[in-house]
C-alpha positions as CSV (number, residue, x, y, z in Angstrom):
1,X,-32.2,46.3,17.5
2,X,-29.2,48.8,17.1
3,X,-25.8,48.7,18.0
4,X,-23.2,51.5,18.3
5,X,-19.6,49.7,16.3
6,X,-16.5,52.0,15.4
7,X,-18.9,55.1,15.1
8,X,-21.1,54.2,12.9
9,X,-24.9,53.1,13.2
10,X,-25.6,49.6,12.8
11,X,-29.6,48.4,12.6
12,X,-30.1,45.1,11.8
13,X,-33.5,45.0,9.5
14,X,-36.2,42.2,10.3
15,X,-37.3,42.2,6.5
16,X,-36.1,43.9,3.9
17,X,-38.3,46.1,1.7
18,X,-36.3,47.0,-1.5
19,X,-38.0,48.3,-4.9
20,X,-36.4,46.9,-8.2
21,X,-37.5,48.7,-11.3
22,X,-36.4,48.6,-14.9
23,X,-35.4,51.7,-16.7
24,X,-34.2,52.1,-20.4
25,X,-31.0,53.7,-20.0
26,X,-29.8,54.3,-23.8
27,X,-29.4,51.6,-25.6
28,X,-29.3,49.6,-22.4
29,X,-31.5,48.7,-19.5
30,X,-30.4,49.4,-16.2
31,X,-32.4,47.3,-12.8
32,X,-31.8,49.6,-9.6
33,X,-32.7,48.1,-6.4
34,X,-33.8,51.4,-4.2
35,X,-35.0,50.9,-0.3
36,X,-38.6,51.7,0.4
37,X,-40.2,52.0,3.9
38,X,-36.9,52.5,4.8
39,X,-35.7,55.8,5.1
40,X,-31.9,56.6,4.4
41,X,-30.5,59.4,2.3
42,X,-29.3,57.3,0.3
43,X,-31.8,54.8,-0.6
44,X,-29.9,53.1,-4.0
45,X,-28.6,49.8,-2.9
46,X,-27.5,48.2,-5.9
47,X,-28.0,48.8,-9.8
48,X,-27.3,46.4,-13.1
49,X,-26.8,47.4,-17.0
50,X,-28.2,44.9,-19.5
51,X,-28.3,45.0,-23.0
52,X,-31.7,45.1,-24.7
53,X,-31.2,41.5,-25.6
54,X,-30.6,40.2,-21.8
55,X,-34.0,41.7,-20.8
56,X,-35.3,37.9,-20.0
57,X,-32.2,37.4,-17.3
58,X,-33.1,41.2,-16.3
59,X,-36.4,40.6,-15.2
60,X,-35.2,37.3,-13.7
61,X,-32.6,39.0,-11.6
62,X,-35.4,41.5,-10.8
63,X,-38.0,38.6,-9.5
64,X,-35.1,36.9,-7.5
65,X,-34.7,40.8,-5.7
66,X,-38.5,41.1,-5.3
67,X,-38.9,38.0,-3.7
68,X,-35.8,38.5,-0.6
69,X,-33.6,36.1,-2.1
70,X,-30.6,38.4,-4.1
71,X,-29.5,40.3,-0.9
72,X,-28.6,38.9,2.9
73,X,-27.2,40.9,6.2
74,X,-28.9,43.9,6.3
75,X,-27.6,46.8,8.1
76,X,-28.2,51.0,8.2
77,X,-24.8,51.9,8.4
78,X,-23.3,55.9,8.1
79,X,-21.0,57.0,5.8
80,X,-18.0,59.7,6.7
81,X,-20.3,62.5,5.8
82,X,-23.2,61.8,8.0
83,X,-25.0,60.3,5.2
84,X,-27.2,57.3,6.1
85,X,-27.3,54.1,3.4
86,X,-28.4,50.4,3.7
87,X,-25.5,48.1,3.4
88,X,-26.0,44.2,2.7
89,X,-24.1,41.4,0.8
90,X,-25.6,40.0,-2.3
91,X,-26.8,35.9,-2.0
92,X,-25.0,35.1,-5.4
93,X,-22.1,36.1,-7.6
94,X,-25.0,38.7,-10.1
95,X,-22.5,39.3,-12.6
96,X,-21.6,38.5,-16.6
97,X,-21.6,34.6,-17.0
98,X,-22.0,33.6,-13.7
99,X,-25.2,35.8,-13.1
100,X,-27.4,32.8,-15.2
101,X,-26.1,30.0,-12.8
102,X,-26.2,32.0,-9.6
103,X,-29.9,32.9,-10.5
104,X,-30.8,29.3,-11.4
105,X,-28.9,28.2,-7.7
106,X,-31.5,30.6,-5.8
107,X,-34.5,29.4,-7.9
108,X,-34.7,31.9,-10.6
């Protein structure tokens, strides 16, 4: 399905297919949530920084993302320099304090 709006390409996506990995980013771990099968120039949806001692709520927030239940309202939209990206709101509050009960809302 796709619909022209204010210039910009709108697609809405029958099922999401995003890729959440963990990388060690210093002292830090940092979950980004990249598209896959989807193609876009700019495929990084959405990225986290944990300390090395949150890695248990990491990998929870990662399950959550793997499973279709973090992100909602999918579209393909265009940026001002022709630059396609996926654009979708997350399901919960993900951050600081209120990432543990958001998790524990959606089942995580």
């Amino acid at each position: 399905m796709k619909k022209f709006k204010a210039g910009r390409l709108i697609v809405t996506l029958e099922r999401e297919e995003f890729n959440a990995q963990m990388n060690p980013d210093g002292p830090n771990l940092l979950l980004e949530v990249t598209s896959t099968g989807i193609t876009v120039d700019r495929p990084r949806v959405a990225g986290w920084s944990f300390g090395v001692n949150q890695r248990p709520i990491a990998e929870r927030l990662k399950r959550c993302i793997e499973a279709g239940k973090a992100f909602k309202g999918y579209e393909i939209l265009t940026d001002v320099n022709g630059k396609t990206y996926i654009s979708s709101e997350q399901a919960g509050f993900f951050h600081k304090r209120h990432l543990n009960p958001e998790l524990k809302r959606l089942g995580f």
